[in-house]
C-alpha positions as CSV (number, residue, x, y, z in Angstrom):
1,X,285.5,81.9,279.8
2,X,284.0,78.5,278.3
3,X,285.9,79.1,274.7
4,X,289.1,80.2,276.3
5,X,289.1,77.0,279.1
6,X,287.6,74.2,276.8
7,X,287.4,75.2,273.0
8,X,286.7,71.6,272.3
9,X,283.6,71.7,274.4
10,X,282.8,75.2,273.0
11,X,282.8,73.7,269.3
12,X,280.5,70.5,270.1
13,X,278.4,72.9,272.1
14,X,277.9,74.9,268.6
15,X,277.9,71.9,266.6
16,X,274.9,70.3,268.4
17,X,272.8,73.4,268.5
18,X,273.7,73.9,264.9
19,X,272.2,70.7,264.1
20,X,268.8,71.7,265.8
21,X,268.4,75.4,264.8
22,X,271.3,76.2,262.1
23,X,270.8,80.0,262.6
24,X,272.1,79.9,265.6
25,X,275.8,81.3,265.4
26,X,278.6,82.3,268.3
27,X,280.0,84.9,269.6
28,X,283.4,85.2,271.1
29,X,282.8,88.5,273.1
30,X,282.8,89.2,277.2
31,X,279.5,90.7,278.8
32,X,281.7,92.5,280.0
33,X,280.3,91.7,284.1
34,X,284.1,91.8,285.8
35,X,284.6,95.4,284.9
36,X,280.4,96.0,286.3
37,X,281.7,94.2,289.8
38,X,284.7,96.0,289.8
39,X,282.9,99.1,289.8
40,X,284.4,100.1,286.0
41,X,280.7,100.9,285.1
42,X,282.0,103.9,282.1
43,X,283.8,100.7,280.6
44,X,281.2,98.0,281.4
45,X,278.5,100.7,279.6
46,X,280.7,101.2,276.7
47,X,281.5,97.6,276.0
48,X,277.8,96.0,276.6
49,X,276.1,98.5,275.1
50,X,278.4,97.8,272.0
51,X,277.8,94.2,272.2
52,X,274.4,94.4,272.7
53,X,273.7,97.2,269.8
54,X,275.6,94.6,267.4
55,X,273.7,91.7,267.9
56,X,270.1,93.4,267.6
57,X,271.7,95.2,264.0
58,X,272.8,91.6,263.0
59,X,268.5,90.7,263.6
60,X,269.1,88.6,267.7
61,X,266.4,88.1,269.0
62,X,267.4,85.4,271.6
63,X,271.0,84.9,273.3
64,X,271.6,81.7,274.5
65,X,274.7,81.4,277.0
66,X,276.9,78.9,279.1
67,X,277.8,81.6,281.9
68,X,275.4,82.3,284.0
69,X,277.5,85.6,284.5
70,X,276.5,86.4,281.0
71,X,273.0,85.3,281.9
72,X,272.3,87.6,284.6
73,X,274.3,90.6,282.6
74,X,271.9,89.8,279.8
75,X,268.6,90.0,281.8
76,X,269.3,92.7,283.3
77,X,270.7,95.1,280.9
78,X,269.2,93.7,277.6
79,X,265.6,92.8,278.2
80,X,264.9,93.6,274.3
81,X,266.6,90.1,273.7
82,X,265.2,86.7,274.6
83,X,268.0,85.2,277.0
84,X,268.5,81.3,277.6
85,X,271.2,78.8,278.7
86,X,273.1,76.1,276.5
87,X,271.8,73.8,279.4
88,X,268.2,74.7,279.1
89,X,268.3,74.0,275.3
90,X,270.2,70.6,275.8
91,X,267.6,69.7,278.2
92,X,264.6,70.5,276.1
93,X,265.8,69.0,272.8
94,X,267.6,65.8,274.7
95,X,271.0,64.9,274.9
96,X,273.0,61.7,274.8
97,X,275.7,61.8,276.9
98,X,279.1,59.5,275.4
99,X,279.2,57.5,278.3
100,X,277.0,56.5,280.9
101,X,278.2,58.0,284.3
102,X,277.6,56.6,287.7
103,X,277.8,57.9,291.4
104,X,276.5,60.5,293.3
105,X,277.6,64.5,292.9
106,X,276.8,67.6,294.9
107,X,275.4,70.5,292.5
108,X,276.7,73.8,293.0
109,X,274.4,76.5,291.6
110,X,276.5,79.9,290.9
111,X,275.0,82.9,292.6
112,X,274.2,84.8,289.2
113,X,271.7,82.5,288.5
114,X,270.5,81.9,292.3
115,X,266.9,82.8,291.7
116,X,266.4,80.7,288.0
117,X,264.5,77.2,288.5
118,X,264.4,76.1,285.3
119,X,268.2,76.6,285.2
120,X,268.5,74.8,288.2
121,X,266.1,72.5,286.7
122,X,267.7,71.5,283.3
123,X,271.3,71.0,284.6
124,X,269.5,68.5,287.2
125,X,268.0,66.5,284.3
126,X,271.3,66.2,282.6
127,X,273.2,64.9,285.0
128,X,271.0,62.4,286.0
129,X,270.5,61.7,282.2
130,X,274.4,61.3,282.3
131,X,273.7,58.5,284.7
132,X,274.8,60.6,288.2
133,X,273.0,61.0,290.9
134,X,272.2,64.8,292.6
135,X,273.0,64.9,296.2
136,X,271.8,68.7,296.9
137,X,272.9,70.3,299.8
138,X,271.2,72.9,302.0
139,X,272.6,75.8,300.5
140,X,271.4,75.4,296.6
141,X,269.5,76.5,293.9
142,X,267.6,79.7,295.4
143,X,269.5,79.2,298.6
144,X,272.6,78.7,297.6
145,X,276.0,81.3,298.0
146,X,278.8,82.6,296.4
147,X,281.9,80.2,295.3
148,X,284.1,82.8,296.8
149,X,284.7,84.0,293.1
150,X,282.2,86.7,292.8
151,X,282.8,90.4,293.0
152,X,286.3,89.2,291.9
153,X,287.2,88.1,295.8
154,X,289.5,85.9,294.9
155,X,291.9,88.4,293.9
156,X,291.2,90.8,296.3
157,X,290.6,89.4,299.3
158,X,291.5,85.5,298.9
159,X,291.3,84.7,302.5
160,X,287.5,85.4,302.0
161,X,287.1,83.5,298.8
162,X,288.6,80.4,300.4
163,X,286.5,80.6,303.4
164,X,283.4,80.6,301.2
165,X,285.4,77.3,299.2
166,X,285.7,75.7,302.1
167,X,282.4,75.7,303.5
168,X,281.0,74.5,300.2
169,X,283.3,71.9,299.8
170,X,281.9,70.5,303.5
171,X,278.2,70.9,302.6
172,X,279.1,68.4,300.1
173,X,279.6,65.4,302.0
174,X,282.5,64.4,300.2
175,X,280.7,64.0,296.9
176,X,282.3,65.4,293.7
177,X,281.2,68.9,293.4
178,X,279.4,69.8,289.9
179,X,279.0,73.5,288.4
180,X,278.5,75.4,285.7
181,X,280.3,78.6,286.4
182,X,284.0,78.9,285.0
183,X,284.5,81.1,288.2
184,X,283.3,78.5,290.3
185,X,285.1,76.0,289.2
186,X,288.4,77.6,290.1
């Protein structure tokens, strides 16, 4: 979702972990976890396993993602490869943000990636290195709950999504709510 919604972001994003490792390449693919939710798990089979199969041939040995969708798919159905977020990376080999930011923000962690700390962790660290401050509400990190995206609820049942929105957006006390989930953001 990151390349189709911000392909300006997606190239820097490359770019920058280019300069610090310039094996690392990209890959323009879905894991493929819509058709999995949707119960499509034939489909879901066939298209992982392909994707999967094609980057051990091409010599992968780690994955590192933006969707922590993709995360979770990974873990779970490739644990031959080495998996790892974009923000994890960024927070290990430092980042300087273009701008200084200032305020306080409310971090929503998606629900793939409820039970990962050092997730959690490294997109903490860079948005306080970006100058915000983290205002975390009861419901984050391990605790935290669905957007109202997941399991494709917002186009199945969308009165059930929105509930879910609704009671995030109050458990963040009126602060601007940060993510890192394409879903969640809608």
């Amino acid at each position: 979702t990151l390349p189709g919604n911000h392909l300006d972001a997606t190239i820097k994003m490359h770019d920058y972990l280019r300069s610090h490792d310039p094996d690392v390449g990209i890959v323009l693919d879905c894991c493929n976890k819509p058709s999995y939710d949707l119960g499509r798990t034939g489909h879901f089979n066939t298209r992982f396993s392909r994707l999967k199969q094609g980057l051990i041939e091409q010599g992968v040995t780690t994955v590192l993602v933006a969707c922590p969708n993709c995360h979770k798919m990974f873990k779970t159905h490739a644990p031959e490869l080495r998996i790892k977020t974009v923000y994890e990376v960024l927070a290990d080999n430092g980042f300087e943000t273009p701008v200084t930011l200032s305020g306080r923000v409310s971090v929503h962690d998606p629900c793939p990636v409820r039970f990962e700390k050092k997730i959690h962790d490294a997109v903490r660290q860079l948005v306080e290195t970006a100058g915000l401050n983290v205002s975390d509400t009861p419901n984050t990190k391990e605790k935290t709950f669905c957007c109202g995206e997941g399991g494709a609820a917002g186009c199945l049942v969308p009165e059930y999504s929105s509930a879910w929105l609704e009671k995030r957006v109050a458990e963040s006390h009126l602060h601007p709510v940060l993510t890192y989930c394409a879903g969640c953001v809608r």
